[in-house]
N, CA, C and O of each residue as an XYZ file, in Angstrom:
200
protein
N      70.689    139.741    408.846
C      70.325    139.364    407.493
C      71.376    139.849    406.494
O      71.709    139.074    405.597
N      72.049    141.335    406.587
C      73.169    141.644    405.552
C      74.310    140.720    405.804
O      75.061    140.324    404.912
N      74.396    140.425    406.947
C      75.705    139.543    407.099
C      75.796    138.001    406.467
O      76.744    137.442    405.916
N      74.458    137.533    406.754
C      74.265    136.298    405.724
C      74.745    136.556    403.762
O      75.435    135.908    402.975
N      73.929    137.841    403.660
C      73.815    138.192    402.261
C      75.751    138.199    401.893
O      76.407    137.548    401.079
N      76.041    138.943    402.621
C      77.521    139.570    402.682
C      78.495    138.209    402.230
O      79.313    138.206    401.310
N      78.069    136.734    403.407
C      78.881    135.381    403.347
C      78.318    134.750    402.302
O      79.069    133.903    401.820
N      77.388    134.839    401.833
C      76.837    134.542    400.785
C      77.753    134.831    399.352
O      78.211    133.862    398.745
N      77.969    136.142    398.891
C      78.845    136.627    398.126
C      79.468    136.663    397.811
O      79.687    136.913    396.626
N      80.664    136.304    399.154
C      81.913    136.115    399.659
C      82.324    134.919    398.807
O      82.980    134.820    397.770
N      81.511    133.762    399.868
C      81.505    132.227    399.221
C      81.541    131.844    397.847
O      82.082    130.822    397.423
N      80.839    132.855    397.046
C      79.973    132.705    395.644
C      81.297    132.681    395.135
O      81.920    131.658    394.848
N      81.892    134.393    394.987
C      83.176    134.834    394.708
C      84.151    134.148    394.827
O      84.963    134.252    393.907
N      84.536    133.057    396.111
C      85.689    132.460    396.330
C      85.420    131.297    395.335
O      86.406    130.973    394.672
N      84.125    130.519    395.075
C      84.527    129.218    394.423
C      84.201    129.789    393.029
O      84.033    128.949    392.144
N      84.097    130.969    392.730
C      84.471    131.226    391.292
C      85.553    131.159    390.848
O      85.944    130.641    389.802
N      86.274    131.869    391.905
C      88.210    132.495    391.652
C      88.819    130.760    391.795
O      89.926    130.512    391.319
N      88.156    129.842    392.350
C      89.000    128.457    392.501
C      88.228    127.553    391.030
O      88.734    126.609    390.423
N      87.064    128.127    390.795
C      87.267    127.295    389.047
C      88.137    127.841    388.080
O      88.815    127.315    387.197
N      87.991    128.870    388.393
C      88.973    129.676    387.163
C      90.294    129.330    387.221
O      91.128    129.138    386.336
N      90.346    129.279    388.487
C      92.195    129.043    389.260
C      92.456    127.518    388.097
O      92.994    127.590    386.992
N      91.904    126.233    388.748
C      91.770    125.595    388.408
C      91.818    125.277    386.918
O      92.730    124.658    386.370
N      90.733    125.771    386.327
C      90.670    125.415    384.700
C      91.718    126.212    383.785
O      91.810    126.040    382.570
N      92.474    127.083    384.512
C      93.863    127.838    384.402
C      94.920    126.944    384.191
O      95.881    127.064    383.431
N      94.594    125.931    385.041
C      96.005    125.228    385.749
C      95.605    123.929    384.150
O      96.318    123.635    383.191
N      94.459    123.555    384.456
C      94.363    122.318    383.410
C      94.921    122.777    382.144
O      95.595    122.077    381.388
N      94.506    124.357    381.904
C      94.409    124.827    380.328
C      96.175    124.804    379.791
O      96.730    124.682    378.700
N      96.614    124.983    381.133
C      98.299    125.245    381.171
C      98.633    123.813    380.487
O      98.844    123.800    379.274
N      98.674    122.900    381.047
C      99.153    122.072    381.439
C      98.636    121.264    379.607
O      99.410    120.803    378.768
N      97.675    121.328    379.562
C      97.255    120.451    378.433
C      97.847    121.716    376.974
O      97.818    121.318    375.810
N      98.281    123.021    377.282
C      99.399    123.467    376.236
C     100.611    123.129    376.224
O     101.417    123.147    375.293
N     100.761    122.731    377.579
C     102.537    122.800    377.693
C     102.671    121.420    376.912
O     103.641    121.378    376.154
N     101.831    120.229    376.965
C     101.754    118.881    376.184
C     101.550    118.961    374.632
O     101.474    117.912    373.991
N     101.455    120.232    373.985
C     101.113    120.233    372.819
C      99.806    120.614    372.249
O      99.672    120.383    371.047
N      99.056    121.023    372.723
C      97.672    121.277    372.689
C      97.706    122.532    371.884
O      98.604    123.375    371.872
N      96.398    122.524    371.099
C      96.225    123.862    370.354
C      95.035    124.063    370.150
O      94.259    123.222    369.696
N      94.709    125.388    370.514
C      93.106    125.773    370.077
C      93.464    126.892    368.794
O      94.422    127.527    368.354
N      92.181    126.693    368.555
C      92.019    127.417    366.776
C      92.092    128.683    367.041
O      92.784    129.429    366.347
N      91.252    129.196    368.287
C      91.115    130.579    368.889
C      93.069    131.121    369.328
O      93.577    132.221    369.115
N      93.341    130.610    369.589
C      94.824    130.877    370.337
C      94.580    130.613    371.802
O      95.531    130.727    372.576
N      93.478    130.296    372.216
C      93.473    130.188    373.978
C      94.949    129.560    374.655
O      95.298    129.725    375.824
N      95.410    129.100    374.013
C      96.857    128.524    374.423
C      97.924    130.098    374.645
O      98.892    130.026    375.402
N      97.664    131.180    374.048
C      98.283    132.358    374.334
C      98.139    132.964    375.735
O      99.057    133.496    376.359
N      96.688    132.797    376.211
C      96.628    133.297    377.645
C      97.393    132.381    378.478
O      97.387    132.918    379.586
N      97.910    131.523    378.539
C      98.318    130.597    379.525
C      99.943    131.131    379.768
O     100.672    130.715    380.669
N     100.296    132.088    378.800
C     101.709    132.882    378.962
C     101.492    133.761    380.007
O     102.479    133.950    380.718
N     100.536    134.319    380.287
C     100.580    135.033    381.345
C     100.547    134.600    382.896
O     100.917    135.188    383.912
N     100.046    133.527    382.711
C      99.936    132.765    383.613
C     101.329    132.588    384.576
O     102.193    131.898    384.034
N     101.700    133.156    386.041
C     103.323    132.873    386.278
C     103.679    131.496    386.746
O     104.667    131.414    387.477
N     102.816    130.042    386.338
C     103.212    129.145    386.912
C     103.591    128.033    385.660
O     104.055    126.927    385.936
């Protein structure tokens, strides 16, 4: 039963880190075209190394 719980977690964790990955990559991509948010969210995408 912990081992279910354990892959459970695992799984949860991995397709979190691949939306984020993801909506990283879009957020990049639609600054590098000119895009601007009011907040500055276009600033985090500098850190970004891709």
């Amino acid at each position: 039963m912990l081992d279910l719980n354990i892959t459970k977690l695992v799984t949860t964790v991995v397709i979190i880190a691949a939306c984020c990955l993801f909506y990283l990559l879009a957020l990049d991509s639609y600054c590098d075209q000119g895009g601007t948010f009011s907040t500055g969210i276009c600033a985090i995408t500098t850190i970004v190394p891709w």
